[in-house]
C-alpha positions in Angstrom: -13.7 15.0 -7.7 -13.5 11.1 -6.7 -12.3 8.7 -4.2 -9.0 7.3 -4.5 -8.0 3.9 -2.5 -4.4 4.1 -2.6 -3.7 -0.1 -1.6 -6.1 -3.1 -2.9 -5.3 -6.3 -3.6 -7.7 -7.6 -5.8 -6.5 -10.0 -6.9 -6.6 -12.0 -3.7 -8.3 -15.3 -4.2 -11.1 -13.8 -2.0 -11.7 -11.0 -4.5 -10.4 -11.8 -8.2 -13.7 -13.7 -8.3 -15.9 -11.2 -8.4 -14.0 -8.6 -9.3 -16.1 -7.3 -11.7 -19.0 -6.4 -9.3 -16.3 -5.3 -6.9 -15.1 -2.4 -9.6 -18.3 -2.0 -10.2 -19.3 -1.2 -6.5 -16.8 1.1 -6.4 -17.5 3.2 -9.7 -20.7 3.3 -7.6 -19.4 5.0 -4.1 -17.9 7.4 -5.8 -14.0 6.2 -6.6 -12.1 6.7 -9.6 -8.8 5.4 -8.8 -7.5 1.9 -7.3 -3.9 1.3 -6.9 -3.6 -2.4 -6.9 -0.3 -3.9 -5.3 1.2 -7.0 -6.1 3.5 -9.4 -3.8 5.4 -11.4 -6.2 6.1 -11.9 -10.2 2.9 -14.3 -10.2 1.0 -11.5 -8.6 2.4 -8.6 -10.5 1.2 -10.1 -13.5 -2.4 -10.8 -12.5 -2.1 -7.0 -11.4 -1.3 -5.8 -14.8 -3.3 -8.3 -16.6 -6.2 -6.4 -14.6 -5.1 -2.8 -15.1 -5.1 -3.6 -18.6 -9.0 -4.6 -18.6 -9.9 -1.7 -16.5 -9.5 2.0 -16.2 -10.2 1.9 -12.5 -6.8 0.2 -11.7 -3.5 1.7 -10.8 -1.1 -1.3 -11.4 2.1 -1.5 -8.6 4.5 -3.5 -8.9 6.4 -4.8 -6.3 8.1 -7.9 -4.0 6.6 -8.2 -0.3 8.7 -7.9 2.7 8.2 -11.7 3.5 8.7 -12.7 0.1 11.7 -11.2 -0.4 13.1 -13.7 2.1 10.5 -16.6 2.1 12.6 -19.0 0.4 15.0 -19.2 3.5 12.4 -18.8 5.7 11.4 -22.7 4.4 14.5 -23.7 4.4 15.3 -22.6 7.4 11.3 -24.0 8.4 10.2 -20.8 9.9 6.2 -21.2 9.4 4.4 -18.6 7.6 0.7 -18.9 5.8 0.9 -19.1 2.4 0.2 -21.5 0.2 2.0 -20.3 -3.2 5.8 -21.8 -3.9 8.5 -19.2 -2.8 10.6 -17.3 -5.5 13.8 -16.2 -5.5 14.7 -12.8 -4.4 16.6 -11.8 -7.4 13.7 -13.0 -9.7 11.6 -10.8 -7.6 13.7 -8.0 -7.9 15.0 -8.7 -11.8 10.7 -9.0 -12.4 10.1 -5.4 -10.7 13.2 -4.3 -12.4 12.2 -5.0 -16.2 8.5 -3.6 -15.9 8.7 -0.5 -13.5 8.6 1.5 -16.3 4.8 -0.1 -17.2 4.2 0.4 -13.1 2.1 3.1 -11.5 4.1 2.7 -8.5 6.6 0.8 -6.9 4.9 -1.6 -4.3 4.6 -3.1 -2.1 7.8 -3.3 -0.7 9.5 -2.8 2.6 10.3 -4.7 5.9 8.7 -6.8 8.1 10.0 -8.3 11.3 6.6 -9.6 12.6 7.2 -12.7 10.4 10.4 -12.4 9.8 13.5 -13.8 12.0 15.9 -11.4 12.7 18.6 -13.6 11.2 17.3 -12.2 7.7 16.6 -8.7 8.2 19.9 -8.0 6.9 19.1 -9.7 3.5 15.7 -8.4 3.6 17.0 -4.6 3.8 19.6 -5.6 1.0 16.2 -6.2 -1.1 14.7 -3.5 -0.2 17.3 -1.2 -0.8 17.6 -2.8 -4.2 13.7 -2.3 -5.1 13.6 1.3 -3.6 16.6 1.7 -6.5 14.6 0.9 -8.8 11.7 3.0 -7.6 14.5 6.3 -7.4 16.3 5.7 -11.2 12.6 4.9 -12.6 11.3 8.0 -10.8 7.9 6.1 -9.5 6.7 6.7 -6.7 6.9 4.1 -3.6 4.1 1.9 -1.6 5.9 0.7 1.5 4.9 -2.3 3.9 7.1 -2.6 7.3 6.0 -3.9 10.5 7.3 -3.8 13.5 10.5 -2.1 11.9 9.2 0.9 10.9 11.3 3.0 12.2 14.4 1.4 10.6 12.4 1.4 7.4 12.2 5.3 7.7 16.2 5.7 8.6 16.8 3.4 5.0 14.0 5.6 3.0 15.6 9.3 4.6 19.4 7.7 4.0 18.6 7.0 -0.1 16.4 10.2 -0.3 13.4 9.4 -1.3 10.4 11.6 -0.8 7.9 10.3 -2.7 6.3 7.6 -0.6 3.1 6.6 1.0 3.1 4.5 4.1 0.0 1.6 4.3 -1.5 0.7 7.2 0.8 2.2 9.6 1.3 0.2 12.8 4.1 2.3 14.4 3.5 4.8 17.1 1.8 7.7 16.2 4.5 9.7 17.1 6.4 8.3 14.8 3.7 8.4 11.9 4.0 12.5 12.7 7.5 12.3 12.4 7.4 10.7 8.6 4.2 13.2 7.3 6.7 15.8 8.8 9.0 15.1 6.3 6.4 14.6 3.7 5.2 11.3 3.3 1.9 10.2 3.4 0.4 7.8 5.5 -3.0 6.2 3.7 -5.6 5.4 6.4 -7.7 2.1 5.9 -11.4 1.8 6.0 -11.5 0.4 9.6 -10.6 3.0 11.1 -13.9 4.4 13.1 -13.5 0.5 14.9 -9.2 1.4 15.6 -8.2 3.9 18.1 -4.6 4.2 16.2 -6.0 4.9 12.7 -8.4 7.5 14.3 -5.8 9.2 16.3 -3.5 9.8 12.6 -7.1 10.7 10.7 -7.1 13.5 13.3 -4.0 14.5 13.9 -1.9 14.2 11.3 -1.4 17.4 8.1 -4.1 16.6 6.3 -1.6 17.6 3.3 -0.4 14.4 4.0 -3.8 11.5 4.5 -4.5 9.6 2.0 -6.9 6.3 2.2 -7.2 2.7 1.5 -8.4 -0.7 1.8 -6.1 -3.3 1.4 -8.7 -5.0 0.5 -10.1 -7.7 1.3 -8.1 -7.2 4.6 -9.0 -4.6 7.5 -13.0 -4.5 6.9 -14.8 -2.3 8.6 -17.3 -5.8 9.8 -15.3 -9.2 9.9 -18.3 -10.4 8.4 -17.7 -9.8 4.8 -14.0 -9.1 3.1 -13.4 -5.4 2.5 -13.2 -3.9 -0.9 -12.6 -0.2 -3.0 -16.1 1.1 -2.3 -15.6 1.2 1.6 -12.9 4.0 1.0 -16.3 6.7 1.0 -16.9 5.7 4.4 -13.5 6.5 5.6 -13.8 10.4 3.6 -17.5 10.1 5.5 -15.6 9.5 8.7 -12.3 12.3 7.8 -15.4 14.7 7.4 -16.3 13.7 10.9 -13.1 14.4 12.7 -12.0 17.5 10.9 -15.9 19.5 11.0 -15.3 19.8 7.1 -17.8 18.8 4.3 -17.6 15.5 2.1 -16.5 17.7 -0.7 -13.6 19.4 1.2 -12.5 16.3 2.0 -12.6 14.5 -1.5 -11.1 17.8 -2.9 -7.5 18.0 -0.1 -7.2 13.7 -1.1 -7.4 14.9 -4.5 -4.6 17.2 -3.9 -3.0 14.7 -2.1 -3.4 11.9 -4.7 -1.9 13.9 -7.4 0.9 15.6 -5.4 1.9 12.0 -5.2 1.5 10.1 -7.5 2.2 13.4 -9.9 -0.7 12.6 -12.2 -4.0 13.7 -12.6 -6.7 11.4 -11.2 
């Protein structure tokens, strides 16, 4: 059994660095599988140029919420921090479209009305819809980002019938997070959550046929201090343990289960 962290970005600028002591750290706590997600086409290809050098990495492929829109964000001068040039939506899209089949999922991809203005949500869901498509004919499974529409992201997801689908860092209600493992999703749990009320109420309440974990490293450490990485996944199972009065090795062996079911592949 192993440790799987389900959303990494490694190749942040914060991360691709090192990244070899970063995999290696990980090896070390324990985890087997990273699922790395990329933003953009720039990204994408630094994940796959990664996955290709190690057998630790999980390559998904995928257009973020914000950059689906981001070039009429600037045009429109809505601020938003990030330094690389926009890309079109349809180059996003056409990019995910011509390598999903070299993809280990579809992701990250969703909506996101925190940054963006509610005059493009309607051509954000239009991309979205477009990249879960792609996801469905390709039969990958799907890595979705929303925030602060997350409820509308579930109606779209239940309307084109997908059911393979894991939800990172879920900011919704919890009620809500219950509602989507209901109809069996997964929700992946990141490695801050002993120091976030939220992520401790889903470790504890939600099926557990339904948890998974991550990073989204280097984001959400569990100490602002230092950027967060793969290996900090073993505290979270430490902390699962915790909550549900089960041993390390019952935990590693249901988000084994859980990891396969899907992903629908041996770890």
């Amino acid at each position: 059994m192993g440790l799987f962290d389900v959303h990494a970005h490694l190749t942040h600028p914060d991360l691709l660095p090192q990244v070899d002591a970063v995999l290696q750290r990980a090896a070390d706590a324990g985890v087997t599988s990273i699922v790395c997600n990329g933003l953009n086409p720039r990204d994408n290809e630094r994940v796959a140029a990664l996955a290709k050098r190690s057998a630790l990495v999980r390559p998904a492929f995928g257009l973020y919420p914000v950059d689906a829109v981001l070039q009429e964000m600037v045009h429109l001068g809505v601020e938003y921090p990030r330094d690389d040039e926009p890309v079109s939506p349809r180059a996003g899209v056409d990019w995910v479209r011509d390598h999903v089949h070299e993809a280990f999922a579809v992701g990250e991809i969703g909506l996101d009305g925190y940054w963006v203005p509610e005059g493009l949500w309607a051509a954000q869901e239009a991309v979205f819809r477009e990249l879960v498509t792609i996801a469905l004919d390709a039969d990958k499974p799907i890595i979705v980002h929303t925030r602060k529409r997350e409820a509308r992201c579930f109606e779209i997801l239940l309307e084109m019938g997908a059911a393979r689908v894991n939800w990172h860092c879920f900011g919704g209600r919890v009620k809500l997070a219950r509602r989507i493992a209901e109809h069996g999703h997964y929700l992946s749990i990141p490695a801050n959550a002993r120091k976030n009320e939220a992520f401790t109420a889903m470790l504890r309440s939600l099926p557990r046929e339904r948890v998974l974990l991550e990073t989204d490293c280097p984001y959400l450490s569990p100490d602002k201090s230092y950027p967060n990485e793969p290996a900090f996944v073993r505290d979270t199972a430490l902390y699962a343990s915790e909550l549900w009065g089960v041993s390390l090795a019952e935990v590693q062996a249901r988000l084994e289960a859980n990891y396969t079911a899907l992903f629908a592949q041996p770890p």
